[in-house]
C-alpha positions in Angstrom: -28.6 3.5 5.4 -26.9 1.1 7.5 -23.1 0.2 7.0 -22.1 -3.3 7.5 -18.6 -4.8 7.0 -17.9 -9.0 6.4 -15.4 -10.9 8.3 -12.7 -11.3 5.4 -11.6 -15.1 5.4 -14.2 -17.1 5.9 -16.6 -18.8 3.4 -20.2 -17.4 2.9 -21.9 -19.8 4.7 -19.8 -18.6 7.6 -19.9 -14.9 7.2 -21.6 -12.7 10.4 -22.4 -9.6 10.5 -20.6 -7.3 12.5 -22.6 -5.7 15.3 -23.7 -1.9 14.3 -21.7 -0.6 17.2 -18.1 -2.5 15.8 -19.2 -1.4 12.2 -19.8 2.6 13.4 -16.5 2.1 14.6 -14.9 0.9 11.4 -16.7 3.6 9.7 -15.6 6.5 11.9 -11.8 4.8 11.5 -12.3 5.0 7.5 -13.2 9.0 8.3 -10.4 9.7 10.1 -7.9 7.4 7.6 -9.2 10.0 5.2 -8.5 12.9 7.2 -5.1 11.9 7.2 -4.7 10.9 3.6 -5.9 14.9 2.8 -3.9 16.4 5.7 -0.7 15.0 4.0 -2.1 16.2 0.6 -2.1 19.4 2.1 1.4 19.2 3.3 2.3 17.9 0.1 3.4 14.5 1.4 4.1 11.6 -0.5 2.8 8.2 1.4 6.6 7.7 1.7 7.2 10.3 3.3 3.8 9.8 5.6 4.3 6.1 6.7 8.9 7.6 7.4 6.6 10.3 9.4 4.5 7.4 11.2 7.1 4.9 11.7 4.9 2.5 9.6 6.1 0.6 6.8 5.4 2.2 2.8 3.3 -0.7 2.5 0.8 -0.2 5.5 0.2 3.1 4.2 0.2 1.8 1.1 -2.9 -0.5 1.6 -4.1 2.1 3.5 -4.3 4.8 0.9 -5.5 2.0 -1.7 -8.7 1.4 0.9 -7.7 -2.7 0.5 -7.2 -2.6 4.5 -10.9 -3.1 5.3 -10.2 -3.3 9.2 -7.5 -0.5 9.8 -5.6 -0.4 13.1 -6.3 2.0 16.2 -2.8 2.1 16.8 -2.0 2.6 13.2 -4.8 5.2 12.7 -3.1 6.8 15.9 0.7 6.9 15.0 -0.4 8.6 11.4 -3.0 11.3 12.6 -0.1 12.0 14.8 2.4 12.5 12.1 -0.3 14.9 10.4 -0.7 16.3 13.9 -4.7 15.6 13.3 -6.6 15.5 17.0 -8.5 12.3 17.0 -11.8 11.2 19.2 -13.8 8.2 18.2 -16.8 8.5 19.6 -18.0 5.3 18.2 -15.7 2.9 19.9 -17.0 -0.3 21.4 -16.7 -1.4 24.5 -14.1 -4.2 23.5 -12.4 -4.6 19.9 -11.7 -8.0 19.6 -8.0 -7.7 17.7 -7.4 -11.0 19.0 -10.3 -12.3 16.5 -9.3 -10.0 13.8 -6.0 -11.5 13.8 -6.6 -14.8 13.9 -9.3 -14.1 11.2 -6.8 -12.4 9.1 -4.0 -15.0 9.5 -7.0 -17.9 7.9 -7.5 -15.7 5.4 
C-alpha cells in the first residue's frame, strides 16, 4: 500500500501526485507528529502547555493535534520533539523539500 498526499489548493484537473520519496517523507513526519502528541500525553501536557514548551503558537499545535495540517513543518516537527525531548532521524528525507512551493501553494489555497 502506497501513500500518496494531494497538493492542497489547486483544482483537480491540476492536482500531481507527489513523488513517493516527498510522500515517505510526509508520512514519516506524521509518525514522528504522533510521537510527540503521546510523549506529552505521557507528561500529562495540555497542547497549551506543549506549543508554551515549543515556542509555537496554541494554534499550530492546535492544527497539529487535529491532523488538519496535511504538510507539517521540519522546523516545527523539530522545536516540538525537542520540547518532548524525543530524538528525531528522518530517514526518508528528500534530497530537496521544496517549502518555497508549499508556500506559495498554501497562500493560493
Amino acid at each position: 500500500m502506497s501513500v500518496t498526499f494531494k497538493v492542497a489548493g489547486k483544482s483537480k484537473s491540476e492536482i500531481k501526485r507527489l513523488e513517493a520519496q516527498e510522500a515517505a517523507y510526509l508520512a514519516e513526519l506524521h509518525e514522528i507528529v504522533d510521537q510527540i502528541f503521546n510523549k506529552a500525553y505521557e507528561f500529562e501536557w495540555s497542547w497549551h502547555r506543549l506549543a508554551r514548551e515549543a515556542c509555537l503558537a496554541d494554534g499550530t499545535v492546535d492544527r497539529l493535534g487535529d491532523r488538519t495540517t496535511r504538510y507539517p513543518l521540519l522546523r516545527t516537527v523539530l522545536k516540538l520533539a525537542k520540547a518532548v525531548k524525543l530524538q528525531v532521524s528522518l530517514t526518508a528525507k528528500p534530497e530537496t523539500v521544496k517549502l518555497s512551493e508549499l508556500l506559495k501553494q498554501r497562500k493560493a489555497g
